[in-house]
N, C-alpha and C positions, 0 to 999 in steps of 0.2 A: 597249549595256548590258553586257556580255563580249565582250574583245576577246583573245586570244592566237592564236600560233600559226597565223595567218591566218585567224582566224575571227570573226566580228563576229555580234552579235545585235541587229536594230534592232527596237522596238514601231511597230507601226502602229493604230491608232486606226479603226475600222469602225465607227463608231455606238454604237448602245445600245438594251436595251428595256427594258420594266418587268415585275417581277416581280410577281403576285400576293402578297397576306400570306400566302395559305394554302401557297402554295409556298417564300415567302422566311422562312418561321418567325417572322415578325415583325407588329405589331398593324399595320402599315401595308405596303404596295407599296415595292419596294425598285427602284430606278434601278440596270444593273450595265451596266456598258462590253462591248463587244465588242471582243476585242482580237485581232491577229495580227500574227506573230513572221517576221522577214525574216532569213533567216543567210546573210553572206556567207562562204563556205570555199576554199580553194583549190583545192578539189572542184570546185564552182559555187555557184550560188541556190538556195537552200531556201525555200519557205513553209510557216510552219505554221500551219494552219486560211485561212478565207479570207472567215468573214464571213457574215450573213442574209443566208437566201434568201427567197424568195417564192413566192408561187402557193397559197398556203393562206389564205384569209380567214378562217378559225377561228382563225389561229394569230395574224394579223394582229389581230384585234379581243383578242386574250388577252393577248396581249406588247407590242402599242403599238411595235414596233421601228421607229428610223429609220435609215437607212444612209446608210454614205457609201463612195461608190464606193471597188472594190478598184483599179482601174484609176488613178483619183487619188493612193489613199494609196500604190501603188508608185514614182509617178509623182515624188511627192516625194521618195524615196530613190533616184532616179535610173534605175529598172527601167521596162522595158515587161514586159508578161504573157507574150511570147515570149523573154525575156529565161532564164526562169524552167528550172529542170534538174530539182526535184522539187519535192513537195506530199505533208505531211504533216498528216492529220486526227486531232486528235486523239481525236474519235468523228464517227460523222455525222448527228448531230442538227443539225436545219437552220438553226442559231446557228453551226454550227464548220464546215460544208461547202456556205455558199451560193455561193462564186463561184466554185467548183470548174466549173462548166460555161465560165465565161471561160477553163479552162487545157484545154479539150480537146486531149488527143495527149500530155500531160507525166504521166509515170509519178507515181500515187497510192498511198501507201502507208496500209496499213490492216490491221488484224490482221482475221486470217481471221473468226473468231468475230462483229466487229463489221458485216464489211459483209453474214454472212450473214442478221445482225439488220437489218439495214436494208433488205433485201431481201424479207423476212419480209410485209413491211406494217405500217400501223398505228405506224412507228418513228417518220417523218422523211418532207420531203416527197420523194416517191417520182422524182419528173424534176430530182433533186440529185444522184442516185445513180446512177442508169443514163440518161445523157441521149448525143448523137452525138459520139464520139471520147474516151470513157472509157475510161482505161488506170490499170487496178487492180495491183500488187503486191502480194499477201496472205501477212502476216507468221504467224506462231506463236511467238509470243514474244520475246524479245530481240534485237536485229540492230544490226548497225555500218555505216551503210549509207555512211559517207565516213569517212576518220580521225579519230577521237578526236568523232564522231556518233553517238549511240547512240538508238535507237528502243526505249525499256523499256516493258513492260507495265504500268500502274499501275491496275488495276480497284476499281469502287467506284459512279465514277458510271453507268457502263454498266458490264456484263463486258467487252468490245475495248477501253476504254476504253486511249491512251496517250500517254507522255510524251516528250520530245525532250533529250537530257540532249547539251551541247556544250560541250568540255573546251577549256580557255586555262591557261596559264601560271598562273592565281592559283586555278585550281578549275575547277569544272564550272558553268555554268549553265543549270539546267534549267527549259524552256518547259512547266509542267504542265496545260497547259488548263484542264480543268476536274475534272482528281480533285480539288481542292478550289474552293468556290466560291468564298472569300473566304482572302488571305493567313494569317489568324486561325485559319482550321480549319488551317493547313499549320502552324503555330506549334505548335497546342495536341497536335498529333498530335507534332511532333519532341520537344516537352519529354516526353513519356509515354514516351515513345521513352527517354528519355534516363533518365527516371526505374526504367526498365527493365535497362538495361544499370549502373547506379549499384547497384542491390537487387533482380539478378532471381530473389530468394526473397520479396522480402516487399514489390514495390513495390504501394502502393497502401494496406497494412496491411490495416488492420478492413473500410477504405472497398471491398473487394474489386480483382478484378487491374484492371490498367491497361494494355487493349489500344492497339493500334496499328497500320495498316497496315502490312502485314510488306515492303510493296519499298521501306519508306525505308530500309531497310538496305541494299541494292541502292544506291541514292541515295549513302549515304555511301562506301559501298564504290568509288563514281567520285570521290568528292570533291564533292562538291557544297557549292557553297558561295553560291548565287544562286538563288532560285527564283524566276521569275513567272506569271503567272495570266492566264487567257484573260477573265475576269469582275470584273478586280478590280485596280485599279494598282496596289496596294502591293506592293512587293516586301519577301520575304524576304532577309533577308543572317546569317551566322553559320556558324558550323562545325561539323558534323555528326559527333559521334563516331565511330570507326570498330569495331565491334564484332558478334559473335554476338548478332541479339534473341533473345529468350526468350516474346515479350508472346503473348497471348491471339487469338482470331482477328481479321482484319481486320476492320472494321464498314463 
């Protein structure tokens, strides 16, 4: 999907569950993919996220999730699981960190904040997160973890909540999990963005202001010019002004 400078970004396909209406904001249950992002770098292998996990029948009977082996889908891009150099989550809600236990021993990166939430209780299924041969990195904000790799914060859907931004020759293409659910909120948020830096005295007018998640400016600030979604195939493409925001707090 982004290839420069020795770095490749491939989608992998893990299944899918169903959303509740009450959760998908919609009169009916919504169908969203499970998705995970394979980077090859001259570094090494990257994964980010790894897929449903199991061992919750509460969660089972809610989400309807069907998997398909992580084992398989690396299997088709030519990786075995030991193959693998790191693992990036981008929260660890048990939709983005289920096969994290298939990588015991390989360094997991996670911002501090999120895996203290996970630990907490009550988060995510609990033997996803602390099971035999878990090896945590815990971030505090932004990090360059291989050349032109960047691990940025992007909070919203959780507070640890983060993204994977890996730069090529034509831009950056950034892996956002699940700061938005569907490519459309990543859309509606850039244009407010934009309508911001166009009139940041009066964007919005009467209608009042027109906020924006403030690390898309961060985003642009690498170039970003690709985004995709852990919930959602569509990908974003376009060009991200570079600019001071001004907008209102994040939502």
């Amino acid at each position: 999907m982004g290839r420069g400078n020795g770095a490749s970004v491939r989608r992998l396909d893990l299944g899918y569950f169903t959303r509740p209406a009450d959760e998908a904001g919609t009169p009916w249950p919504r169908v969203e993919p499970v998705l995970a992002y394979l980077v090859r770098h001259e570094a090494g292998l990257l994964l980010f996220d790894t897929g449903v996990g199991s061992g919750d029948p509460a969660a089972e009977d809610h989400y309807r999730p069907r998997r398909r082996d992580l084992r398989g889908a690396l299997a088709e891009a030519g990786v075995a699981p030991g193959d693998l150099d790191l693992v990036v989550n981008c929260h660890l809600h048990f939709d983005h960190c289920g096969g994290n236990p298939l990588l015991a021993g390989r360094p997991v990166l996670v911002q501090r904040r999120e895996l203290a939430a996970a630990r907490a209780g009550g988060y995510t299924i609990d033997a996803l997160v602390d099971f035999p041969g878990a090896r945590y990195e815990e971030l505090d904000g932004e990090a360059e973890v291989w050349p032109g790799v960047h691990v940025l914060p992007t909070p919203g859907h959780t507070d640890g909540h983060q993204s994977l931004a890996v730069a090529g020759p034509a831009g950056v293409t950034v892996l956002a999990g699940q700061a938005f659910d569907l490519a459309s909120g990543f859309a509606s948020d850039e244009m407010a963005r934009r309508a911001v830096l166009d009139d940041p005295d009066g964007a919005g007018g009467r209608l009042g202001p027109v906020p924006y998640r403030p690390w898309l400016d961060r985003l642009a600030a690498l170039g970003a010019g690709r985004v995709v979604f852990a919930h959602d195939r569509s990908v974003w493409e376009g060009a991200m002004p570079v600019g001071g925001g001004t907008s209102g707090a994040p939502r």
